[in-house]
C-alpha positions in Angstrom: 2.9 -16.6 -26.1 -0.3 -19.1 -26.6 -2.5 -19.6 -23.8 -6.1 -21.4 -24.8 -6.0 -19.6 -28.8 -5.4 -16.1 -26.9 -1.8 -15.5 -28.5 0.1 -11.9 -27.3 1.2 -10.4 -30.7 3.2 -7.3 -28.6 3.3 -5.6 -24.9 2.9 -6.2 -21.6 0.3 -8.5 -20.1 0.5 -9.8 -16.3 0.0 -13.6 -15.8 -3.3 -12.6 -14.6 -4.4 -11.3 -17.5 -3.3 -14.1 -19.7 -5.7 -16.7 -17.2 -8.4 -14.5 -17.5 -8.6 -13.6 -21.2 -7.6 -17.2 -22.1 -10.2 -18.7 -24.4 -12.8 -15.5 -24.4 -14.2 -14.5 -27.8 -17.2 -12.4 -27.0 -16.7 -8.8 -26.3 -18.6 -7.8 -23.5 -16.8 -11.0 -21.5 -13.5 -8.9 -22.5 -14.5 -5.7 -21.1 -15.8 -7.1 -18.0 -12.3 -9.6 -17.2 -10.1 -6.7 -18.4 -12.3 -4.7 -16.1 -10.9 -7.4 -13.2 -7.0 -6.8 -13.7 -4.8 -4.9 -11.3 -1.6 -4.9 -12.5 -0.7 -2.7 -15.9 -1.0 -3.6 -18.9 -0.9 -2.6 -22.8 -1.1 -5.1 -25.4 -1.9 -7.0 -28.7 -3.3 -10.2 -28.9 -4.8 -12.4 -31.7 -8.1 -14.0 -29.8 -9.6 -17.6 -30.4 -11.9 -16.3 -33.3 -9.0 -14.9 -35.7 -9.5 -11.1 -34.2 -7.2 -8.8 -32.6 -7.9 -7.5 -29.0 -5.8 -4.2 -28.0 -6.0 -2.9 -24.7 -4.4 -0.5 -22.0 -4.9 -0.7 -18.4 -6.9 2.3 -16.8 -4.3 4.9 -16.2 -2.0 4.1 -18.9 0.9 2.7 -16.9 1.9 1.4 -20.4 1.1 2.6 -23.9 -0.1 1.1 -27.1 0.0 2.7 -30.3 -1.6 2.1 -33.6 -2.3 2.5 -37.1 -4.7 1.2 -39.6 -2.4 1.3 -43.1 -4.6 -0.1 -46.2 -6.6 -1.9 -44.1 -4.0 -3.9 -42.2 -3.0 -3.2 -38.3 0.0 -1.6 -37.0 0.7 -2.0 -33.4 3.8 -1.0 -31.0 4.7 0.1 -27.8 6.4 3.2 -29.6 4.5 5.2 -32.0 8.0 5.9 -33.8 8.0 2.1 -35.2 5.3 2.3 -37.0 5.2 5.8 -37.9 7.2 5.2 -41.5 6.0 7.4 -44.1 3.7 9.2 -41.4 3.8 13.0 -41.7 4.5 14.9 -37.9 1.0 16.3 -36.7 1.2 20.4 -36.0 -1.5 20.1 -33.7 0.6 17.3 -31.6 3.5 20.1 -30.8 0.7 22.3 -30.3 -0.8 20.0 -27.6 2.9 19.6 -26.4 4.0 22.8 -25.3 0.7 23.5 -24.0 0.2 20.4 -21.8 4.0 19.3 -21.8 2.5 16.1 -23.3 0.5 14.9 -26.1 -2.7 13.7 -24.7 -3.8 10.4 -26.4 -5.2 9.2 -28.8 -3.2 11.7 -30.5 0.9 11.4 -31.0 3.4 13.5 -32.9 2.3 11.3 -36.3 -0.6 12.2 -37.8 -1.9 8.6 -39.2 -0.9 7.3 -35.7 -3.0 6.7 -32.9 -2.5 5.8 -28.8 -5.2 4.0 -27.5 -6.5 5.8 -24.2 -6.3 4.9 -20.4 -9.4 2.2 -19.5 -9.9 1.3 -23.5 -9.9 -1.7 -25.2 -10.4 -2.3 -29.4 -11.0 -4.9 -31.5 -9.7 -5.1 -35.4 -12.0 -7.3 -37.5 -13.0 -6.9 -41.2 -10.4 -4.0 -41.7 -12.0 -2.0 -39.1 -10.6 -0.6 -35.2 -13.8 -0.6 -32.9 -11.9 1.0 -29.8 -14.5 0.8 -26.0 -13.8 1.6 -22.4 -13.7 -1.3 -20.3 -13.9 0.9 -17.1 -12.8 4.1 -15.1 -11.4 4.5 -11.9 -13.2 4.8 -8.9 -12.7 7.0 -5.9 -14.7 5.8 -3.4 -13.8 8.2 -0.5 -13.1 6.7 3.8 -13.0 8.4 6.8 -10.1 7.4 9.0 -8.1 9.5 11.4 -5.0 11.1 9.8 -2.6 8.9 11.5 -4.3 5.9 9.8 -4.8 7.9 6.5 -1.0 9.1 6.4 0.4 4.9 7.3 -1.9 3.8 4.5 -0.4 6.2 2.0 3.5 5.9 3.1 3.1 2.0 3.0 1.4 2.0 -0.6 4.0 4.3 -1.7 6.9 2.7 -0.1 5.0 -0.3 -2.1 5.1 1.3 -5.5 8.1 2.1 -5.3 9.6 -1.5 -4.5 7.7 -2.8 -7.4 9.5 -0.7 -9.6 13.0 -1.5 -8.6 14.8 -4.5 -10.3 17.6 -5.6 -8.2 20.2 -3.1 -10.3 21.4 0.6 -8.8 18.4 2.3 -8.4 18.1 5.8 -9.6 15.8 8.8 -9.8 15.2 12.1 -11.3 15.4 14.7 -8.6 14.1 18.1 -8.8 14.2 19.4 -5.0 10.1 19.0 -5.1 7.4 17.2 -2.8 7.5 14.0 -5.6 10.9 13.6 -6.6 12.3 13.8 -3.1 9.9 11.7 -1.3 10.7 8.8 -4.4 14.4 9.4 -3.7 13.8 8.7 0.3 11.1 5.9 -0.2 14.5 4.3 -2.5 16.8 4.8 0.2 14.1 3.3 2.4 13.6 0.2 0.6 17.1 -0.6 -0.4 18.8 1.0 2.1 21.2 2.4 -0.4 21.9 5.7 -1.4 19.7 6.0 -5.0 21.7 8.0 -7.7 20.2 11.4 -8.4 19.8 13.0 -11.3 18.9 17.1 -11.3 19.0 19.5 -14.8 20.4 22.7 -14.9 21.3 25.2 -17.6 24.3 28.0 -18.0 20.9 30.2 -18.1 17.1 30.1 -17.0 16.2 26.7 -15.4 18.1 25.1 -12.8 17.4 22.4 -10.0 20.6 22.1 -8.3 20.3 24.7 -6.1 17.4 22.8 -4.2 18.5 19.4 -5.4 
């Protein structure tokens, strides 16, 4: 999509995102209106100059990955499709079964990259100049608990409608605080029954028991 000379290569980008990036060329006028967006985001785009912008919202709702390959830029959502020829990284599985995720910028490829939460880069002359655009802020309020706790079932209840799509909603559900409250804020908002999904094994790990 073309919007002003800003044209999205690959990813997500709200509408917002496209209005306020439209036509910008100079970098610190990219950190501060990526800075500005609320929704998530990870994308590729080619700017007005001729550059590429890449850029992940501040908790990494959505990934980008990348790779510079003889000078030229790879991009994807999935480090897997552009990972060809790419040897697997030891230290990756390491990170893996210790965290029970690879932390970025690192993947399971060694010659590819994911850009982190609340970064931006830009590719010009063969070179990846990656920046943070911003962190999140915790400002802290005192309200009474009964305020506090409607504040936080309404923005959940929230999050949770914004991920449904008008299909048969589902979840993973373990029998924990998280999975159980998503499965009643999805009954909640749909009034449907959500379909549940639990893992168990013959031996060691099983969540049907408080599934």
């Amino acid at each position: 999509m073309t919007t002003s000379a800003f044209t999205l290569i690959t990813g997500t980008l709200p509408d917002e995102g496209r209005a306020a990036l439209a036509g910008l060329t100079r970098t610190a006028d990219i950190g501060a209106a990526l800075g500005m967006l609320t929704q998530p985001f990870a994308f590729a785009a080619e700017l007005a100059d001729g550059r590429v912008l890449l850029a992940v919202d501040r908790f990494a709702v959505r990934t980008l990955c990348w790779r510079l390959d003889g000078g030229r830029l790879l991009v994807n959502e999935r480090a897997d499709a552009i990972a060809q020829g790419a040897a697997i990284d030891p230290q990756a599985i390491y990170d893996y079964l210790f965290f029970h995720c690879i932390p970025s910028p690192r993947t399971i490829f060694k010659e590819v990259f994911r850009l982190p939460p609340g970064r931006y880069a830009i590719f010009e002359n063969g070179q990846l100049d990656i920046q943070p655009f911003g962190r999140p802020e915790f400002a802290p309020e005192h309200q009474d608990f009964g305020t506090a706790r409607q504040r936080f079932q309404s923005l959940l209840e929230q999050s949770v409608v914004e991920e449904l799509d008008g299909g048969k909603p589902g979840c993973f559900l373990s029998g924990g605080t998280d999975s159980s409250t998503v499965a009643g804020m999805i009954r909640r908002a749909t009034g449907r029954q959500p379909a549940t999904y639990s893992i168990a094994r013959a031996e060691g790990y099983d969540e049907m028991e408080f599934a």
